[in-house]
C-alpha positions as CSV (number, residue, x, y, z in Angstrom):
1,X,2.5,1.7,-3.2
2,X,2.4,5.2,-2.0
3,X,3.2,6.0,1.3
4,X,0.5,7.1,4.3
5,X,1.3,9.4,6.7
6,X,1.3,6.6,9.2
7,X,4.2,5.4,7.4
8,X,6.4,8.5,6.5
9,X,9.3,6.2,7.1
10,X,10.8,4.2,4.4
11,X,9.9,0.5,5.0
12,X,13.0,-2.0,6.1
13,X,13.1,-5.0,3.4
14,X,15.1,-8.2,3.3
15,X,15.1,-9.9,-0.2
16,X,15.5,-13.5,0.1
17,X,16.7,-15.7,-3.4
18,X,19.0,-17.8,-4.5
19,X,18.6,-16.9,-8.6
20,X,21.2,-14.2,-9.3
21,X,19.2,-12.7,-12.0
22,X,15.9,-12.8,-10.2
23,X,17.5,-11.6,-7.0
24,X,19.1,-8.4,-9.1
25,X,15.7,-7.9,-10.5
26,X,14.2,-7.3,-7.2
27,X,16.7,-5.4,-5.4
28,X,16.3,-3.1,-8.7
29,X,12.4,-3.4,-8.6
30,X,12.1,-2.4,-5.3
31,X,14.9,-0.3,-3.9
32,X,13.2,2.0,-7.1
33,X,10.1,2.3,-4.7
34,X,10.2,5.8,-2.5
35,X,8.9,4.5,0.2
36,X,11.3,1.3,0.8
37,X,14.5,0.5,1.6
38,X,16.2,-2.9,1.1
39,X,18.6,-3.4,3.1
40,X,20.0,-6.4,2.2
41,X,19.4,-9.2,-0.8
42,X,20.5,-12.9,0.2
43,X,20.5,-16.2,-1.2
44,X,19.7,-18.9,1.5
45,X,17.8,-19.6,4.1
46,X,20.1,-19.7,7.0
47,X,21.9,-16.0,6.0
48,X,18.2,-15.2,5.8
49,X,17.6,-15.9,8.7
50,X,20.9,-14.4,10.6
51,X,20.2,-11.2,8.4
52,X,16.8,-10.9,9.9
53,X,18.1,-10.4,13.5
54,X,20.9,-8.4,12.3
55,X,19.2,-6.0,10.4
56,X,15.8,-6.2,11.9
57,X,13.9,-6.0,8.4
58,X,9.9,-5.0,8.6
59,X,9.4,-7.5,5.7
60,X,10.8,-9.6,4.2
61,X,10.4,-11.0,0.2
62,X,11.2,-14.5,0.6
63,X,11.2,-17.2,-2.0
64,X,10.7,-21.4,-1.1
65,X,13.8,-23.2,-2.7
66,X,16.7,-22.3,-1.3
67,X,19.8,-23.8,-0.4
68,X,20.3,-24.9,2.6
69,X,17.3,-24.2,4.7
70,X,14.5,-23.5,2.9
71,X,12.4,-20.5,2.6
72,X,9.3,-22.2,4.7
73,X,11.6,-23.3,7.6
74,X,13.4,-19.5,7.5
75,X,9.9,-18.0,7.5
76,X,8.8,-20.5,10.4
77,X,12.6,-19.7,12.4
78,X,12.2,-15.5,11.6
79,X,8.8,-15.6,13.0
80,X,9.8,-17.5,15.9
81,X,12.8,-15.1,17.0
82,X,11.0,-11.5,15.3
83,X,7.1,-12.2,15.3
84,X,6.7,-8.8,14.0
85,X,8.3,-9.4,10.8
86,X,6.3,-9.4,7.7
87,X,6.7,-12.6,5.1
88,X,5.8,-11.7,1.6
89,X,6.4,-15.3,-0.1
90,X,7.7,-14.7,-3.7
91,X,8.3,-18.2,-5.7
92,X,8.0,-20.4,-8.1
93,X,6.1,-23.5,-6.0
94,X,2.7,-24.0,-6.3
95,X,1.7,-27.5,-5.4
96,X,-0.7,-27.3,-2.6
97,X,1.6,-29.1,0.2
98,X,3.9,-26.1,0.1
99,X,1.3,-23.4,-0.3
100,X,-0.1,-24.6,2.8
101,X,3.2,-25.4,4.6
102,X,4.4,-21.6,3.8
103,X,0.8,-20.2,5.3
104,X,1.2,-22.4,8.3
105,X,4.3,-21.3,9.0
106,X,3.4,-17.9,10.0
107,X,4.1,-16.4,6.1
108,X,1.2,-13.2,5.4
109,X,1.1,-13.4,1.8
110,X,2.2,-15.9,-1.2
111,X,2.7,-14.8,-4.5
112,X,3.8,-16.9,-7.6
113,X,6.6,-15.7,-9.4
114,X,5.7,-14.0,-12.7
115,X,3.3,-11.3,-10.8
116,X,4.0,-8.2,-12.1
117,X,5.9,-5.7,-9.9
118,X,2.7,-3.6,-9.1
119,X,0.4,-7.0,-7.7
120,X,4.0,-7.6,-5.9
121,X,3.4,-4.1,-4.1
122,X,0.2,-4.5,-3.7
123,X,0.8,-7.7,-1.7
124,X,3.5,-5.7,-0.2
125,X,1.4,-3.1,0.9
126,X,-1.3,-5.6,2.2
127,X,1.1,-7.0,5.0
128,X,2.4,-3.9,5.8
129,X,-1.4,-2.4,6.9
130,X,-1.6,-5.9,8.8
131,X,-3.7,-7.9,6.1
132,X,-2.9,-11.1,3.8
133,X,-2.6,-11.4,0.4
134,X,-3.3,-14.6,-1.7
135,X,-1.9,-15.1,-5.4
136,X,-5.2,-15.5,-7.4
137,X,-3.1,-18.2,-9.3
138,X,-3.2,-19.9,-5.7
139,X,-6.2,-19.0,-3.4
140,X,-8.3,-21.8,-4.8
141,X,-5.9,-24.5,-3.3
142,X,-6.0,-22.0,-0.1
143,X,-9.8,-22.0,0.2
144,X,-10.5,-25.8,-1.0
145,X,-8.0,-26.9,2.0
146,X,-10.2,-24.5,4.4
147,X,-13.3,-26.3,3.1
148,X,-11.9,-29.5,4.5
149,X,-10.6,-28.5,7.6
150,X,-12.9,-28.3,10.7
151,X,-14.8,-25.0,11.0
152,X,-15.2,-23.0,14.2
153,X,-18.6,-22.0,15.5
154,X,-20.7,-19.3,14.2
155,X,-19.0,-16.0,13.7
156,X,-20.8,-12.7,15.0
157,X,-20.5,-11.1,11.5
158,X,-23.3,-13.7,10.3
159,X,-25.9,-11.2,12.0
160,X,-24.6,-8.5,9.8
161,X,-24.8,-9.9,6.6
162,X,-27.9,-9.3,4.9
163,X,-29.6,-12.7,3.2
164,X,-28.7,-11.8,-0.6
165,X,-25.1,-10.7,1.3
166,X,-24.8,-14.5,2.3
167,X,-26.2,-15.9,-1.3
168,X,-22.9,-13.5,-2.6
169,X,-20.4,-14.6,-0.2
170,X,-21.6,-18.1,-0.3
171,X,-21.2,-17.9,-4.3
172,X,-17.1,-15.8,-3.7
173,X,-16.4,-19.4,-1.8
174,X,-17.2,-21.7,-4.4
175,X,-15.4,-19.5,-6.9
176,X,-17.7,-18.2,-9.2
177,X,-17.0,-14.2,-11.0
178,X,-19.0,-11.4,-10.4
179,X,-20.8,-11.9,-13.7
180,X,-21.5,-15.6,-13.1
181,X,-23.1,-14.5,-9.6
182,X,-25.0,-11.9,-11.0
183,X,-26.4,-14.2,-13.7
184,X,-27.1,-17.2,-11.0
185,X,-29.3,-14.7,-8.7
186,X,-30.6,-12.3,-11.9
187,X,-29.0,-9.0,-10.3
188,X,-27.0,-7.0,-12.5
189,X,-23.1,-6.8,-12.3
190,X,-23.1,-3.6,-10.6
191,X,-25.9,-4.7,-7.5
192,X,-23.3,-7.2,-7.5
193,X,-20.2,-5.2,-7.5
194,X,-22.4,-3.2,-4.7
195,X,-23.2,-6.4,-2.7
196,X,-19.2,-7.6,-3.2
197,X,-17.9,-4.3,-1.6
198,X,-20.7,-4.6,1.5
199,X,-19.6,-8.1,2.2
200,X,-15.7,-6.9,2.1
201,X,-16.6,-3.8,4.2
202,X,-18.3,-6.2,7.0
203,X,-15.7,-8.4,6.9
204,X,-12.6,-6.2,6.9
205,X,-11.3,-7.9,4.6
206,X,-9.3,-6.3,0.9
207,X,-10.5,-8.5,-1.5
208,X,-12.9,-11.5,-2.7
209,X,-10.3,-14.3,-1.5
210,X,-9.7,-13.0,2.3
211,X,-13.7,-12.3,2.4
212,X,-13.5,-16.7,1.3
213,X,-10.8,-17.1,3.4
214,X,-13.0,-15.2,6.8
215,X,-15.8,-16.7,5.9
216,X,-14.2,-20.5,5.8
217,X,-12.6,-19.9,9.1
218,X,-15.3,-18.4,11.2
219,X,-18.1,-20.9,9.8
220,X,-19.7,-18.3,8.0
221,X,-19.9,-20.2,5.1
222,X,-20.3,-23.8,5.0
């Protein structure tokens, strides 16, 4: 991640994990980064959470299963008390109940352990510029619970979106690649690549799973 000018100040990071090894890894990982600082690296929830008002972290790396209080109910309990805080969730749980639970509990972005360290500051950098970040390993669970929930009314952004636009976004929800679109509507890849980056651009979004994401929420897409 390389720093903006917006952000000329290194930024404040609490790492949360109880695996010794894993938890050295990251302090090393990231304290190696220029343009952050970690200030501390704990193992369970409840420290987490006391650390968080005692350092005032901007973000913090936090994983699900830890002792004590677990990482969902820390990130639920830091948001409560610092809503500002940042929640980068860094684990090893994938089964849907918890992916969800984590989301609903106010975390901005879930990664599944294994990522490499640049997707990790990627996702890093995502929350820090205000956005989300899903795991690709986990935004289909994400985006088939969305499908099932109930949908707001038309968003505004439908009137920008050009028809082939929708046929695109409509194909990014129900998970298809950028070469299966382009063979399912006989475009080339790179109209489609074009058409990918329009939809992302009108919906302020960074990638292909927050444009699903928008799109579920705001009824864009059925």
């Amino acid at each position: 991640m390389t720093a903006s000018a917006e952000h000329s100040a290194p930024l404040r990071l609490l790492i949360v994990e109880d695996d010794p090894m894993m938890r050295l890894g990251l302090q090393h990982s990231l304290a190696a980064q220029p343009d952050i600082e970690v200030l501390a690296a704990v193992e369970d929830g409840d420290t987490a959470i006391a650390q968080s008002l005692q350092l005032q972290p901007e973000l913090v790396v936090m994983d699900i299963g830890l002792p004590g209080t677990d990482g969902i109910a820390a990130t639920q309990q830091i948001k409560a008390q610092q809503p500002d805080v940042r929640v980068v969730i860094l684990t090893s749980h994938t089964a849907e109940t918890e992916i969800i639970a984590a989301l609903s509990s106010g975390a901005d972005a879930y990664c599944v352990k294994g990522t490499s360290v640049d997707q990790l500051m990627r996702a890093i950098a995502a929350v820090r510029e205000g956005g989300t970040y899903l795991d690709a390993a986990i935004a289909h669970t994400v985006v088939s619970q969305l499908q099932t929930a109930p949908k707001p009314g038309k968003s505004p952004i439908i009137g920008e979106l050009s028809t082939r636009e929708m046929e695109v976004l409509e194909l990014i929800v129900e998970g298809y690649s950028n070469p299966d679109i382009a063979a399912k509507l006989y475009l080339s890849p790179n109209t489609v690549k074009t058409y990918v980056r329009g939809i992302m651009n009108k919906l302020a979004v960074n990638d292909r799973v927050q444009a699903a994401v928008v799109a579920l929420r705001n009824g864009i897409v059925s």
